[in-house]
C-alpha positions in Angstrom: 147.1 200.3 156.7 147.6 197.0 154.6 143.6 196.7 154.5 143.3 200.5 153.0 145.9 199.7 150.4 144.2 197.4 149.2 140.6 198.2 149.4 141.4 201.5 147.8 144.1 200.0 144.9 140.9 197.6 143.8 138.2 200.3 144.0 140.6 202.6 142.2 141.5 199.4 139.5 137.6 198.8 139.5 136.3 201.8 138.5 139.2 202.2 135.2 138.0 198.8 134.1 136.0 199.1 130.5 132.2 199.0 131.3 129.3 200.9 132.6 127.0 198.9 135.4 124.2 201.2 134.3 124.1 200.0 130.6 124.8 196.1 131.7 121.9 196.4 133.9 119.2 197.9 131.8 116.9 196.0 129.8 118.3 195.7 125.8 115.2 198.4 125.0 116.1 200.5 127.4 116.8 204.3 126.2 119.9 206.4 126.7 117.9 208.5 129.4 116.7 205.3 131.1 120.7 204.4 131.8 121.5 207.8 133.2 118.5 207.9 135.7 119.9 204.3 136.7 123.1 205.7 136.9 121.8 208.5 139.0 119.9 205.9 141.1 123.4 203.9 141.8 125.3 207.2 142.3 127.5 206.6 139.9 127.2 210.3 138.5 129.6 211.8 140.9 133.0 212.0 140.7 135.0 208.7 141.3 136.8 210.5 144.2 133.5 211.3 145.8 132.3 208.0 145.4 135.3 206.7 147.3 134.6 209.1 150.0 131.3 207.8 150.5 132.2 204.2 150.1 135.0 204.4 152.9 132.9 206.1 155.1 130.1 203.4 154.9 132.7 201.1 155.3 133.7 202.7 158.3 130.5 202.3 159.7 129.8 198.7 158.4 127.8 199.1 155.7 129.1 198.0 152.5 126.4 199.1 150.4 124.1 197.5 148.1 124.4 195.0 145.1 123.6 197.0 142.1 122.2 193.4 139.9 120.6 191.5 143.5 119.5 195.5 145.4 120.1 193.9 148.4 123.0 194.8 151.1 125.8 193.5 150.3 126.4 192.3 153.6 123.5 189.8 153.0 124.8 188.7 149.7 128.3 187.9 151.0 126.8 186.3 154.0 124.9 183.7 152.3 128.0 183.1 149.9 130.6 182.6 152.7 129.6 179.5 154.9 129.6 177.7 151.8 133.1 178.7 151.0 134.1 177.9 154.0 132.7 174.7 154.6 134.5 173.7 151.3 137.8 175.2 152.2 137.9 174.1 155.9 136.9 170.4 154.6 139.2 170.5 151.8 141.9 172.1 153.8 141.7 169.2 156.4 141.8 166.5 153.4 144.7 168.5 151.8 147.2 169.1 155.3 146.2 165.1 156.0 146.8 163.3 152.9 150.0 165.9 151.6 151.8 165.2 154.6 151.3 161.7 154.7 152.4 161.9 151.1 155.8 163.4 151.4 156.6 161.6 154.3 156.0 158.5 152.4 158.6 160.0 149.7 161.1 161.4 152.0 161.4 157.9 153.8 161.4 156.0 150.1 163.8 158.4 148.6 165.8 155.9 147.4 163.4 153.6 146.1 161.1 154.0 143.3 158.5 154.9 145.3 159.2 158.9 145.5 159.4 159.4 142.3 156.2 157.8 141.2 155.2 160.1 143.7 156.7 162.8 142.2 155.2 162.5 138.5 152.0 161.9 140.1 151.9 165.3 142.5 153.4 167.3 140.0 150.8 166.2 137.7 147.7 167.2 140.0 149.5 170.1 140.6 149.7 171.6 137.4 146.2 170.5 136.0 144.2 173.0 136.0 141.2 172.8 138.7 138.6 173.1 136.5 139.7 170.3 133.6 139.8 168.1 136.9 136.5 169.0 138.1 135.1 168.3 134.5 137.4 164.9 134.7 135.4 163.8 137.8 132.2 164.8 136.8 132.9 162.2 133.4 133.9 159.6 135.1 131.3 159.7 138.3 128.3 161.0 137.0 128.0 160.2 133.5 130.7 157.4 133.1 129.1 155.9 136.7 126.0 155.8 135.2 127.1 154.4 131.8 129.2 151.8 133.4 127.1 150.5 135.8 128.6 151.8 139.0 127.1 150.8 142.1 124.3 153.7 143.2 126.9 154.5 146.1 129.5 155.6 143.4 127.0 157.8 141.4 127.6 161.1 142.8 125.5 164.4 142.1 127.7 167.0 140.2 126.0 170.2 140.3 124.4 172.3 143.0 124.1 171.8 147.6 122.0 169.4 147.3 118.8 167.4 145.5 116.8 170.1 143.3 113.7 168.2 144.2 114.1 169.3 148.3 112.4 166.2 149.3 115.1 164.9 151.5 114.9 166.0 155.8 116.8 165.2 158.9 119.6 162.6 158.6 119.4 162.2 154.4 119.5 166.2 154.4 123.0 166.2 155.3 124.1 162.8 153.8 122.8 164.2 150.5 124.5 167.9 150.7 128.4 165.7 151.5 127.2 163.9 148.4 127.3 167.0 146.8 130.4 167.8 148.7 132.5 165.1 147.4 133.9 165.8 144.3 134.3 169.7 144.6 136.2 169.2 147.9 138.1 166.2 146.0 139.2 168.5 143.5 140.4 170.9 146.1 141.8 169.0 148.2 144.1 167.2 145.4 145.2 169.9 144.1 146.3 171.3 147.7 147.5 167.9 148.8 150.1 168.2 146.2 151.8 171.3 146.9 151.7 170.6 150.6 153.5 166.6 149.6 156.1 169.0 147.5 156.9 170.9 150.7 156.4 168.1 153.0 159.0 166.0 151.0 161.9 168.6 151.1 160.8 169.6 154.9 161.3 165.8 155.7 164.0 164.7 154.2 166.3 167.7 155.7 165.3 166.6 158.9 165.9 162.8 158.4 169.5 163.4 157.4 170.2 165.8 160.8 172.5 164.0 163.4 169.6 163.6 165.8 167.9 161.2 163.6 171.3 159.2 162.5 171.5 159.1 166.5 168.0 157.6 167.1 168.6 155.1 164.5 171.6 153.7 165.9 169.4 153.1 169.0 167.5 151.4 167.9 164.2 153.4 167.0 161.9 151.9 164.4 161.6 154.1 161.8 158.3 154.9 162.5 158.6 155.8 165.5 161.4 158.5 164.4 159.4 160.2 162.0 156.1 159.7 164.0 157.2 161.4 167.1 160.7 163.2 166.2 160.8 164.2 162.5 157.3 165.7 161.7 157.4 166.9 165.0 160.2 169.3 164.3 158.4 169.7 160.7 155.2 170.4 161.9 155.8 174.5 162.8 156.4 175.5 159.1 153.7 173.4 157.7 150.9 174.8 160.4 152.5 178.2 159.1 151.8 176.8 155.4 148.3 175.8 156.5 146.6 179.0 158.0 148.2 181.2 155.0 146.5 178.3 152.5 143.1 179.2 154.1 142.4 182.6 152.4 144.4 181.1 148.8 141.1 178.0 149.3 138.5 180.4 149.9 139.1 182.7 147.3 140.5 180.6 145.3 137.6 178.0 144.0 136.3 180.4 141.7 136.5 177.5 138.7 135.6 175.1 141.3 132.1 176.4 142.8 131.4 177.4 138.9 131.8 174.2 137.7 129.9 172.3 140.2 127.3 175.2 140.9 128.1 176.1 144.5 126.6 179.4 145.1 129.8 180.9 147.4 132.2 183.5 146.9 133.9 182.2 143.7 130.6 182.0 141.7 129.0 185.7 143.9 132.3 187.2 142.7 132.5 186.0 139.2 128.8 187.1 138.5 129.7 190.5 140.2 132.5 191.1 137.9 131.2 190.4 134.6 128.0 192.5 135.9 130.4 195.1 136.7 128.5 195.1 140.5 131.0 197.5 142.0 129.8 197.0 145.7 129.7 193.4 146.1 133.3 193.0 144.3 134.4 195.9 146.9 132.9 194.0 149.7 134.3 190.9 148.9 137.7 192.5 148.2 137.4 193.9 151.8 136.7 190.2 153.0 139.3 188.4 151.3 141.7 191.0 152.3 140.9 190.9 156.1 141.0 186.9 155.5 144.6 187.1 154.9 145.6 189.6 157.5 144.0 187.2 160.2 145.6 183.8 158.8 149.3 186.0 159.1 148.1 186.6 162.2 147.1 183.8 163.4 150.1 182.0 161.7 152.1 184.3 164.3 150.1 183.0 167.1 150.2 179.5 166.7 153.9 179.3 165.8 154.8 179.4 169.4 152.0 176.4 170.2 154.0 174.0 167.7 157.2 175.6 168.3 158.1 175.5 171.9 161.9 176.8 171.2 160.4 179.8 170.0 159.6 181.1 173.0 163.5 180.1 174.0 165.2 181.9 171.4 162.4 185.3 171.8 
């Protein structure tokens, strides 16, 4: 039901927007009649209510139509667009639950020094840039600046595209030069990520160090790493898996300025090009992908709860 709403409120939104594909699409001496035989061609001479019709019931049947700028199915476009996507998210998505936890436990056990908020300014700071001016920060100081400055080769990393446009790379520097390529797109993720999770992480751990528990392992004896090692992010860890699988779709669709900047060809970049190109079926199917991405991470958020959350299962 939650899938239909939205599918159909963005087809609905899609089709009021100003713009017609058939006049994008045609060459600049093109004639009036050529544009209405091309809209003919895309079927976008019925009704909008008989387009819907038909594009539900391909939908029901897994076909979600072809691109009107790339005539290929849409399927194939999207399926090309997502692994990269993916692989950034997933890598960046690691990078950002690792180093944002580690980061607001380091400020909810140095609270009272000047430690957390140094922490602070800095997290906030990432946090509010916006993705893109960092992206474009990165690219200054390790591409251009590395090579101005005399960085080591090591330090010089690529900034646009997979991999080397030449191609002459196989095997073993194959993949060493595509996480070249990786490094400062899933940086710029993965910072910006990393900060909202050391926000939550901070206020998560710092409740939890001043429960009775942990007042009760200290006077023990426990070192304190060994209380928020194995006790305190313990106990934290349930919400913050919950954080992480919702954060999944939010990374995927969200690197739109990201993959543009750098010149990743994944969803961000498929979907930008498809809007201003006013490519109704590849901005429905992604729709229909994003969408379905967040009903699973809810889903599996639900699923896993009880995994990290033994007292779950207690209280249910």
């Amino acid at each position: 039901m939650l899938l239909w709403l939205v599918v159909t409120l963005t087809f609905v939104l899609v089709r009021l927007a100003p713009g017609d594909p058939a006049a994008i699409l045609v060459p600049p001496t093109a004639t009036p009649e050529d544009a209405a035989r091309l809209r003919v061609e895309l079927a976008l001479d019925a009704p909008v209510a008989v387009q819907y019709v038909r594009w539900m019931s391909g939908l029901l049947r897994g076909d979600l139509g072809e691109s009107f700028s790339q005539r290929r199915p849409v399927t194939a476009v999207l399926g090309e667009a997502l692994p990269i996507s993916l692989g950034l998210g997933v890598a960046s998505l690691a990078l950002t639950f690792i180093v944002g936890v580690a980061i607001g436990t380091v400020q909810a056990a140095r609270r009272r020094s000047v430690v957390d908020p140094i922490l602070t300014v800095l997290t906030t700071s990432v946090y509010a840039a916006p993705s893109y001016w960092l992206a474009l920060t990165l690219i200054a100081v390790f591409t251009y600046g590395a090579t101005v400055w005399g960085f080591p080769p090591a330090l010089r990393l690529p900034a646009f595209g997979v991999r080397d446009p030449a191609g002459g790379t196989r095997g073993l520097a194959s993949v060493i030069d595509v996480l070249r390529h990786a490094i400062l797109p899933v940086t710029v993720l993965a910072a910006v990520g990393a900060a909202g999770i050391a926000r939550y992480a901070r206020s998560t751990v710092a409740d939890l160090a001043g429960s009775e528990w942990v007042r009760t392992a200290r006077a023990k004896g426990l070192r304190p790493r060994g209380i928020y090692g194995r006790h305190v992010l313990a106990n934290a860890l349930p919400p913050l898996i919950v954080l992480l699988a919702l954060s999944l779709p939010g990374v995927v669709a969200g690197s739109v300025f990201v993959e543009s900047v750098f010149a990743w060809p994944g969803m961000g970049r498929v979907m930008v090009v498809a809007i201003t190109s006013r490519d109704y079926p590849v901005v429905m199917g992604a729709t229909v992908l994003y969408a379905a991405l967040v009903i699973l991470a809810n889903l599996a958020a639900d699923l896993a709860l009880p995994l990290v959350d033994p007292r779950r299962d207690h209280d249910a």
